[in-house]
C-alpha positions in Angstrom: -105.7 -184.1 23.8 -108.8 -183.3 25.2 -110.5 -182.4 28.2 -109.2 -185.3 30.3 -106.3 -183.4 31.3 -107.7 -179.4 31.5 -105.5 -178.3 29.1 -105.0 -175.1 27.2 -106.0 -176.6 23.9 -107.9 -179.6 22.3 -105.2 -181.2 20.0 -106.6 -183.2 17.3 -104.0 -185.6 15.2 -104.9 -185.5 11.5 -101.1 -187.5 10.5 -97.8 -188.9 12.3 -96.7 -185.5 12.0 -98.5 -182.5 12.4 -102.0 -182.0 14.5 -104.2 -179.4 14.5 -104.1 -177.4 17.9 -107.7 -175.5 18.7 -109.3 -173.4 21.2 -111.7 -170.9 22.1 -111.7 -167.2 23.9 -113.5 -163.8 24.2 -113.5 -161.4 27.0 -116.1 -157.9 27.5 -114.2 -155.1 26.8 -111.0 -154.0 29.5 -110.9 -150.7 27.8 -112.3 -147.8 26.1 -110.9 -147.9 22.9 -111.9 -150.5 20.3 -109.2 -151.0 18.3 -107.2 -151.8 21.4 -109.7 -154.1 23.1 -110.0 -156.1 19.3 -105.9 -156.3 19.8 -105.6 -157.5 23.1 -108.5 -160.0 22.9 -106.9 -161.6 19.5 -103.6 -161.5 21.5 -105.6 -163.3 25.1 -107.4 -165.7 22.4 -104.0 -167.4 20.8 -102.2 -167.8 23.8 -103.3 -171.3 24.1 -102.1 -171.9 20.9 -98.7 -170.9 21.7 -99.1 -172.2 25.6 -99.1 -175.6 23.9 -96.4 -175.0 21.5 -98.2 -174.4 18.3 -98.3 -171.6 15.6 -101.8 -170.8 14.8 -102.6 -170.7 11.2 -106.2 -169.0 11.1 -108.8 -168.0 13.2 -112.5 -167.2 13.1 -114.3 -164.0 15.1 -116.6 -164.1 18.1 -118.9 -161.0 18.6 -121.2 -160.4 20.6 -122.8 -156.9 20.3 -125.0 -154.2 21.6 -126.3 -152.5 18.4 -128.8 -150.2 19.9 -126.2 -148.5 22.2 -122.7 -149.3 20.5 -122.1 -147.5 16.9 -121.0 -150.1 14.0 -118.1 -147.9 13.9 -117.1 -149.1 17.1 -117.5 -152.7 15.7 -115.1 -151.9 12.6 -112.5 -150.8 14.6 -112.5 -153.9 17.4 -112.2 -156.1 13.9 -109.7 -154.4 12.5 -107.8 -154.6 15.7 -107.9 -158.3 16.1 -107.1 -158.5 12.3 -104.0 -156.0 12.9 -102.5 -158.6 15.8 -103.4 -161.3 13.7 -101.3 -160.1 10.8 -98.3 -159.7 13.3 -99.2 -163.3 14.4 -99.0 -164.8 11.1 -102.9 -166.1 11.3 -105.6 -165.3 9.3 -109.0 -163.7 10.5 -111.7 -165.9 7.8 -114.8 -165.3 9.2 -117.5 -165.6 12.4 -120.6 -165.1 13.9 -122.2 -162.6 15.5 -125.2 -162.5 18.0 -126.8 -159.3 19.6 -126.4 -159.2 23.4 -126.9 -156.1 25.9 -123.0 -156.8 26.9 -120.2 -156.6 24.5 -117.9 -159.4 24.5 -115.7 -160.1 21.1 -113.0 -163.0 21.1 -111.7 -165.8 18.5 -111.4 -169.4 17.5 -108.1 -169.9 16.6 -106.8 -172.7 14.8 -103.0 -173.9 14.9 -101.0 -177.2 14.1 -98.1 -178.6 15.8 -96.0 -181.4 15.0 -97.3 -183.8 18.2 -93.9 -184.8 18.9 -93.3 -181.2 20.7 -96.8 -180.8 22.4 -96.0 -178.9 25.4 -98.6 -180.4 28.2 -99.5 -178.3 30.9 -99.0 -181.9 33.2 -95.6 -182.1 31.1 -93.4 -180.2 33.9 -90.3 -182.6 35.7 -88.2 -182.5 38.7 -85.8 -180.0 38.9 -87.3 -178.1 35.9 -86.6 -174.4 36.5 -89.9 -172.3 36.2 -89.8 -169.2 34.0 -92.6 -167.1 33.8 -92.5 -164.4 30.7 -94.5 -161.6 31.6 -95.3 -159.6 35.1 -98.4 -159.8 36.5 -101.1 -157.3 37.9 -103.2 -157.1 34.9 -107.1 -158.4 36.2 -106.0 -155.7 39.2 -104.8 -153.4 37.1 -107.9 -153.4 34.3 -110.3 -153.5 37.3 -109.0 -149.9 38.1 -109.0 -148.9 34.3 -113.1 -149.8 34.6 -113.2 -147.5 37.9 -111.4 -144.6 36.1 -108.9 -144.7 38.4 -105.7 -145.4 36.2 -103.3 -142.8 35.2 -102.7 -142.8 31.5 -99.4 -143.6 32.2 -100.0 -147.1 33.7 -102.7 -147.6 31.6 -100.1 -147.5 28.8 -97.5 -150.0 30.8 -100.4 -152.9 31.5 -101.8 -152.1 27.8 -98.7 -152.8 26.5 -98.1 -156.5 28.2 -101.5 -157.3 27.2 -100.4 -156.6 23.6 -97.4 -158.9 23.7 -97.9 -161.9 22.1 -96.6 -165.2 23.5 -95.1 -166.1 20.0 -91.2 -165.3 21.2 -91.7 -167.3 24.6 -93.3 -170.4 23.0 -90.1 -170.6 20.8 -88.0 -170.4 23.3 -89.3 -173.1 25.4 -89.6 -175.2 22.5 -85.8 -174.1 21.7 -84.4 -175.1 25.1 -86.5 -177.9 25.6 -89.4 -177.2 27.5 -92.1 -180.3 28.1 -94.8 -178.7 30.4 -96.3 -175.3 29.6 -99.1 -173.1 30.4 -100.7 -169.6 30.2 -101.2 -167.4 32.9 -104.9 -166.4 32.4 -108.4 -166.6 34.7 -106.7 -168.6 37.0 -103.8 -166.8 38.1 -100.5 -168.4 39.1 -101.2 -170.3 41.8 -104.7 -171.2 40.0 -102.8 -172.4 36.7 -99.5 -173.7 38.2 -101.8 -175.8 40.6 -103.4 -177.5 37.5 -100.3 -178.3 36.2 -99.0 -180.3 39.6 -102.2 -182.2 39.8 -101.7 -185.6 40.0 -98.1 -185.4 39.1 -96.4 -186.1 42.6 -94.3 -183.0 42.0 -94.2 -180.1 44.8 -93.3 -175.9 43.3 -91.2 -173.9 44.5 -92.0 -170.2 44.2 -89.2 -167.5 45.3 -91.7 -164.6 45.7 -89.7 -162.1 45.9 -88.7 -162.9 42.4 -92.0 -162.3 41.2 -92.4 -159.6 38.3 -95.3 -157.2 39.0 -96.6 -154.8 36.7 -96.2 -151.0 38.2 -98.9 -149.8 40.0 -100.6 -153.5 40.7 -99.8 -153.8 44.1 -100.6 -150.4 45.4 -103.8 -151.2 43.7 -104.3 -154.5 45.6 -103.4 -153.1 48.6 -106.1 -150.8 48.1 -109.0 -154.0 47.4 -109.3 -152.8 43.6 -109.2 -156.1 42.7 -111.3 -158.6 40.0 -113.6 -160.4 41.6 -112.2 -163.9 40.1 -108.6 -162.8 42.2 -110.3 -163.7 45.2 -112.1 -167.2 44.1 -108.7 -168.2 42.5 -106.9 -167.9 45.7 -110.0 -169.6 47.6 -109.6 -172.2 45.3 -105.9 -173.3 45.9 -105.5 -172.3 49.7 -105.4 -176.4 50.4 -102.8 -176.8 47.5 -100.1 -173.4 49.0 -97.6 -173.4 52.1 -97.0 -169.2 52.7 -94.3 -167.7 55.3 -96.2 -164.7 56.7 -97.1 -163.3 53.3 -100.2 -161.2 53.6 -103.5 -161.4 51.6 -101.9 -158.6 49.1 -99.0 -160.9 48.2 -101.1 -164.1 48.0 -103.9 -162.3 45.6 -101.5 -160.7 43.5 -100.1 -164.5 43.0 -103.6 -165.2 42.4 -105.1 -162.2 40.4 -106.8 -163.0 37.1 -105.0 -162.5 34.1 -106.2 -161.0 31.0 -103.5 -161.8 27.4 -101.0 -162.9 30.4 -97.1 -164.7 29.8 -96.2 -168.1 29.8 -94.9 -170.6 32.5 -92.6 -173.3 31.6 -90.5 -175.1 32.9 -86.8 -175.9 31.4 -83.6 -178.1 32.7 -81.4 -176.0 34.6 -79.0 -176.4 32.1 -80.4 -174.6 29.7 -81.6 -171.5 32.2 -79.4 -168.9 31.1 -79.4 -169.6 27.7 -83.1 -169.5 27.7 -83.0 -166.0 29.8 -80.8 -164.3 27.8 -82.8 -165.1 24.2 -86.3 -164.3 26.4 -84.5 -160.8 27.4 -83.3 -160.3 23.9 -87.0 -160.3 22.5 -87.7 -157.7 24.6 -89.5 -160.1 27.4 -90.1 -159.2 31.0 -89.0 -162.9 32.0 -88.1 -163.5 35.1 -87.1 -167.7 37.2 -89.7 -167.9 39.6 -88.8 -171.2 41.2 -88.2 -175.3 41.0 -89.6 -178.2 40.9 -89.1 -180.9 43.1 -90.8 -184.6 44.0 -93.8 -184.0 46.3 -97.9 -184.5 46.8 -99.2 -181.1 44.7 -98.0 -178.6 46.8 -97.1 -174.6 45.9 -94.8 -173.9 48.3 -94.0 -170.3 48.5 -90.7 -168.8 50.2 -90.1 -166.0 52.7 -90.3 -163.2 52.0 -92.8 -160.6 49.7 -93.5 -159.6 46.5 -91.3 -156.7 45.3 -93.0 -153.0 44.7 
């Protein structure tokens, strides 16, 4: 798998059974302590691992940094909280390369295998799968008011702590129950990512938006245009590719917003819905059913009603 199909990962075969799963990710710092930001971008970086149903086995550091106006004690700490997550993880931190550049920006390589057999595709969902997504979303909104100092400790503590969460529990699951299409809600949003995954498939989603998880504080936020730039591209992007019912432009960007270390969406047999639920719930996950899928020509089509706050 390659870049044919826009997924989350290049998967390269190396024997009948197991493939090496690879990708690439670093982001300029969402917050002011190091540690944290060297956490959350090890936790944004293997997300694609686990978005295509791999477990990453070792990983190598990308840093780009500001020596003349950042301390190399700031640079220790951002390591050791990537190599902190990656401990939790189960990968390895090996090695890397670093550059000097006015902006910081620090992210990973991360290497993972996966028996090819259970590759969850991103153009892998089906009819009448159920859509789970595992995490709430506000966080491109949410860091955007961090930057303008706008965040009260408190909620910068709740979208910190999603950030954190690795996708490890969710990717097991949808393995578990029998999950074929996959994907991570990152720099494309929901609508941006889910679009990818319906292109060219002749499959139509269903999105009950009032069932939605939002982080606290996100959509007062949007309502008051604190916003990532990339929200508003996302949702320029797929306005041919969404039906709304009188949802306004602070619904439709939070659907769009740019997500930084965000959960996965997968889609599962309805069978196997509860099930899958109640093991996501029990791993301390956020999960929520968003919708369906049905046959169709590529379209998001989004229900009445509005996003819950």
């Amino acid at each position: 798998m390659g870049t044919d199909s826009g997924d989350d990962a290049a998967i390269w075969q190396i024997a009948p059974d197991r493939a090496f799963v690879v990708t690439v990710d670093f982001i300029t710092p969402i917050v002011d302590d190091p540690f944290v930001w060297g956490q959350i971008a090890a936790s944004n970086a293997v997300s694609d691992v686990y978005a295509m149903g791999g477990d990453p086995i070792f990983a190598l550091n990308l840093v780009n940094w500001n020596t003349t106006e950042l301390p190399s004690s700031f640079l220790v700490e951002l390591l050791q909280g990537a190599s902190q997550k990656a401990a939790e993880g189960g990968w390895l931190v090996v090695g890397g390369h670093s550059v000097e550049d006015p902006e910081p920006k620090y992210g990973m390589c991360v290497i993972g295998e996966i028996n090819p057999a259970s590759i969850l595709k991103n153009t892998g969902l089906r009819p009448d799968d159920v859509l789970i997504l595992t995490k709430p979303l506000g966080t491109g909104i949410l860091t955007t008011a961090i930057k303008a100092q706008l965040l009260s400790q408190e909620l910068q503590n709740s979208v910190i702590r999603y950030m954190l969460q690795l996708n490890r529990g969710a990717k097991n699951v949808a393995v578990k129950y029998g999950a074929t299409g996959a994907t991570d809600i990152t720099g494309f949003g929901l609508l941006g990512h889910l679009r990818k995954m319906l292109t060219g498939q002749s499959l139509d989603a269903h999105i009950d938006i009032d069932k939605i998880p939002l982080i606290d504080g996100a959509y007062f936020y949007a309502k008051s245009n604190v916003m990532p730039s990339g929200s508003k591209r996302n949702l320029e992007w797929v306005a041919g590719n969404i039906t709304a019912h009188g949802q306004d432009e602070t619904d439709l960007i939070l659907l769009a917003d740019a997500q930084t270390s965000g959960g996965l969406l997968f889609g599962v047999n309805p069978a196997n819905v509860e099930s899958a639920m109640q093991e996501l719930k029990h791993l301390g996950s956020d999960a929520a059913v968003v919708g369906t899928l049905a046959i169709g020509t590529g379209q998001i089509l989004i229900s009445p009603g509005h996003l819950q706050h």
